[in-house]
N, C-alpha and C positions, 0 to 999 in steps of 0.2 A: 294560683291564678294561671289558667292557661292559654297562652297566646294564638290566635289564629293567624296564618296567614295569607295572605288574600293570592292565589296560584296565576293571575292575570299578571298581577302588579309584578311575583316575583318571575316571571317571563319576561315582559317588557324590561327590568331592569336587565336578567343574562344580556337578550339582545344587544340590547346599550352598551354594556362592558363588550361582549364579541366586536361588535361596530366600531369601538375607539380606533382611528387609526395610531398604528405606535410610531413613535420617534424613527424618524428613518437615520440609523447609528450610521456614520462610514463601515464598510465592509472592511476586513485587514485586508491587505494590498497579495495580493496574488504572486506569487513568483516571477510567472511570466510578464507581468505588465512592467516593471522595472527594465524589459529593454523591449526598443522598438525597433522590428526591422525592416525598417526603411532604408534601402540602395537604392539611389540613383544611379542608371546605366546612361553612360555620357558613349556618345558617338557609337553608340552600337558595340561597345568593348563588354561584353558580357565577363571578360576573362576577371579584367578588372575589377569588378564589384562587385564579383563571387568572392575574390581576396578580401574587399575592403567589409564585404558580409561576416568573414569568418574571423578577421580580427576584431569586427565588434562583437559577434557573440566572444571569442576567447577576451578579450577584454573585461565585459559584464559578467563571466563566469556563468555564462549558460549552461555550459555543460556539468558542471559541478551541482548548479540547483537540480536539473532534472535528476544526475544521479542523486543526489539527498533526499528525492518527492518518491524516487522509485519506492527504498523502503524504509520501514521504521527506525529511526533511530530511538533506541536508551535515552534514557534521560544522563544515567552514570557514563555512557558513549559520549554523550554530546557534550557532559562536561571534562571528561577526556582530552576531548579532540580539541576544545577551547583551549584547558592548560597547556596541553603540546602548543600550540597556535601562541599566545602568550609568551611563554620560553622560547619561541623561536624569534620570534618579533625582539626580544631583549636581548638574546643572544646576537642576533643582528647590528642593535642600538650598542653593545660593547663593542663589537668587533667594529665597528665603523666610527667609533670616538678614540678608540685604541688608533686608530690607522691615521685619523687624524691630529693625532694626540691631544685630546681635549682630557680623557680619562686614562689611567693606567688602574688596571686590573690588580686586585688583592693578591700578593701573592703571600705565601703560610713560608712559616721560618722555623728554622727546625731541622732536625734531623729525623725525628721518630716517625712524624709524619711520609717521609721517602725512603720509606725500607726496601720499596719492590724497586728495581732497574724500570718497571714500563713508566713507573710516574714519573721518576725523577727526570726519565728521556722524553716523557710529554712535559716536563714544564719547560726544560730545556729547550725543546724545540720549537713553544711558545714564546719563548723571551726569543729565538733567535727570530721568528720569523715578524714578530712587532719590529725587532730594531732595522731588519726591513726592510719593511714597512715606511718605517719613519726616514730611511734614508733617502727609500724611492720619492718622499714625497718631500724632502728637503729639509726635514725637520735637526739631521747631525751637521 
């Protein structure tokens, strides 16, 4: 049996589908709209609100988006750049529990492990510079 179709009907329906209006989605947020630059210039001090301009963009990290929008980053770049960003952020979170002595840092026991002179005078000079640390801040 073969089906006809009627060429009016399947017109008016394309129509009708082109015509739906679609969901109006939020758009992703734009770079630039996360900072607004709005100075106010009080008593005619232009000097003034050029500074207070440029610490809000170096605050919001203007200049950092626009260089990242210049060009492509990797995907393997950008996950990179996140683990560096990570490690550093935790390297920060020891060294600032260390200073306050909330945490003391693992240290390895042994001999075999400090066969070279630079390690053993890097741990050296981590333990001397924690106790410090801790002196400066009242902890002995």
């Amino acid at each position: 049996m073969k089906r006809t179709y009627d060429k009016q009907k399947n017109a008016n329906y394309t129509k009708s589908f082109n015509n739906k209006k679609r969901d109006e989605k939020p758009k992703e947020e734009h770079y630039l709209d996360a900072f607004k630059p709005g100075v106010e210039v009080r008593n005619g001090d232009v000097g003034k609100a050029l500074r207070i301009l440029k610490k809000k963009l170096e605050r919001s990290d203007f200049q950092k988006e626009l260089a990242k929008q210049q060009y492509y980053e990797k995907p393997s770049e950008k996950r990179k750049r996140k683990k560096q960003q990570a490690v550093k952020r935790w390297e920060r979170h020891v060294r600032d529990s260390e200073a306050s002595g909330e945490m003391r840092q693992y240290e390895l026991t042994g001999v075999k492990w400090m066969k070279c002179k630079r390690k053993s005078r890097k741990i050296r000079d981590a333990r001397d510079r924690a106790n410090r640390r801790q002196r400066a801040s009242g902890h002995f």
